[in-house]
C-alpha positions in Angstrom: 26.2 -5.3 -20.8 28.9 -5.5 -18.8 29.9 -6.7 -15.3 30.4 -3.4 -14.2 26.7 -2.7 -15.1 25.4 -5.7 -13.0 27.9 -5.0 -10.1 26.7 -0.7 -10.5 22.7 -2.4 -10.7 23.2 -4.5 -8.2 24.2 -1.5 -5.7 21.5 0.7 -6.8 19.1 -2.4 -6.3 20.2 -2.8 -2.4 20.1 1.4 -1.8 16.7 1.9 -3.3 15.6 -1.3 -0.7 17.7 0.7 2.3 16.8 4.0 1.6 13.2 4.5 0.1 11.7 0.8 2.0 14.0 0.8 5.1 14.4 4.4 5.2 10.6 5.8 4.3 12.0 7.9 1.8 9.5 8.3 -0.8 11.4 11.3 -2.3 14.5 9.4 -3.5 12.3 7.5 -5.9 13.2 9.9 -8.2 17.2 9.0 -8.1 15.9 5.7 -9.2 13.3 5.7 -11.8 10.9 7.9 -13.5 8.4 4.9 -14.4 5.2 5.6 -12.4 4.4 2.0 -11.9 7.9 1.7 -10.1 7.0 4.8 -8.0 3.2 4.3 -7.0 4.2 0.4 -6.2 7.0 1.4 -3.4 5.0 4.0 -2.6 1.8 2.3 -1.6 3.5 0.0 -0.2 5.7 2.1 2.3 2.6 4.2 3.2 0.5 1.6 3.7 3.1 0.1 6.2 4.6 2.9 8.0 7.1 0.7 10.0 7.8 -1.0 7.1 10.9 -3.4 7.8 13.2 -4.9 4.7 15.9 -7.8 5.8 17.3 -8.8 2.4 18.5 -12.5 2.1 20.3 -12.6 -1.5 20.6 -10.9 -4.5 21.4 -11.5 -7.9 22.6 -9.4 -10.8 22.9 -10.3 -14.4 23.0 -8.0 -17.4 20.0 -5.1 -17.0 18.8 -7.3 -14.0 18.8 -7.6 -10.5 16.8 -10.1 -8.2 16.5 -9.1 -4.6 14.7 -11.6 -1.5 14.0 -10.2 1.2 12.0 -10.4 4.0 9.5 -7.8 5.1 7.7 -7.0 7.9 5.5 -4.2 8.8 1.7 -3.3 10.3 -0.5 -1.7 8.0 -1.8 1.6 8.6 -3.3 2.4 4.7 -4.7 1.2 2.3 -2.7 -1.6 0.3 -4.1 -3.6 -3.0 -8.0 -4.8 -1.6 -7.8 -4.3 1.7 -8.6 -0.4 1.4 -9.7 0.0 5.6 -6.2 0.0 7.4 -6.3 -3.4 10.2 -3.3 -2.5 11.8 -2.4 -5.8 11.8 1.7 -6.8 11.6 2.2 -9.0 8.5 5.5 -11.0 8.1 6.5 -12.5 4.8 8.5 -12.4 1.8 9.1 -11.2 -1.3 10.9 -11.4 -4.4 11.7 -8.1 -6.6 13.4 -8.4 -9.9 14.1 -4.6 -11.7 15.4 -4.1 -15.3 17.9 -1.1 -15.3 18.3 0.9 -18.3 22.2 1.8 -19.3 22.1 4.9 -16.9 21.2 2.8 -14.1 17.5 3.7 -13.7 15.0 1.1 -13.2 12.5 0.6 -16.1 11.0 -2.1 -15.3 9.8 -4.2 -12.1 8.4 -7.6 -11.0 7.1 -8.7 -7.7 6.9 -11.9 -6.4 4.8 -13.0 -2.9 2.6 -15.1 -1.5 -0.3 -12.1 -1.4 -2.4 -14.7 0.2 -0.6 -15.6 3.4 -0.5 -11.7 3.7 -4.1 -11.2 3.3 -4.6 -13.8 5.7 -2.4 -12.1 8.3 -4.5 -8.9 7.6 -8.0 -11.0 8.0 -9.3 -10.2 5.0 -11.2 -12.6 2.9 -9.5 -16.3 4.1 -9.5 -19.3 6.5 -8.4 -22.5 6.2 -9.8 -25.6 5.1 -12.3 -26.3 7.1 -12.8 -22.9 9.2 -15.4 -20.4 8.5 -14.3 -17.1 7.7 -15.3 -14.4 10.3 -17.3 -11.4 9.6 -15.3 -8.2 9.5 -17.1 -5.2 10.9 
C-alpha cells in the first residue's frame, strides 16, 4: 500500500474521531464503515456519554493502519459495557484505537486499547483499592 493510502487513512482516522466522537454524529458512521462491530462500538460509546470529549495526542499511519491516542472525557448518561444503570459520573482517561482500512478507505477492522478499570472505578462500579472496602451501590 502506498503512502498516499496511509496519509488518505490517516485523515479519515482523525475525521471519524472529530465528527462522529467530538461531533455526536452517529449518522456519519456510515461514510466510514459498514462493519457493525465498528458502528455499535462508537455508538455506545457516544450515547452512553453524551458530552463525550476526544483530545487526540498522536497518530500513526502505516499501510491499512492507523493508531490514534487520545484522551477522552465525558459523564455517562447510558448504559456502557457492565455498568447498564447510567451514574452520571465524569470519567477522564485514555484510549488507544488502531483501525484497518480497506483499499477504499473504509474501516474494517478495529482495536481498542484502555485501562477499563480505572474507568470503572471513576464510575463506582465494582472496585476500591487495596485495602478499602467497596461501597454498596443502591
Amino acid at each position: 500500500m502506498c503512502a498516499m493510502s496511509s496519509t488518505r487513512n490517516k485523515a479519515r482516522a482523525l475525521d471519524l474521531v472529530d465528527r462522529v466522537v467530538n461531533g455526536h454524529d452517529l449518522g456519519a458512521l456510515d461514510e466510514f464503515t459498514s462493519n457493525p462491530a465498528v458502528v455499535a462500538s462508537a455508538t455506545g460509546l457516544v450515547r452512553a456519554f453524551p458530552d463525550l470529549e476526544v483530545v487526540v495526542r498522536w497518530v500513526v499511519a502505516e499501510g491499512d493502519m492507523v493508531v490514534v491516542f487520545h484522551e477522552v472525557r465525558g459523564s455517562q448518561q447510558g448504559p456502557w459495557l457492565f455498568v447498564q444503570e447510567p451514574t452520571s459520573r465524569r470519567v477522564e482517561t485514555a484510549f488507544m484505537l488502531a483501525f484497518r482500512f480497506d483499499e477504499h478507505g473504509q474501516i474494517v477492522d478495529q482495536w481498542l486499547g484502555s485501562n477499563f478499570v480505572e474507568m470503572f472505578v471513576q464510575l463506582g462500579w465494582g472496585f476500591a483499592p487495596v485495602g478499602e472496602v467497596v461501597p454498596e451501590r443502591g
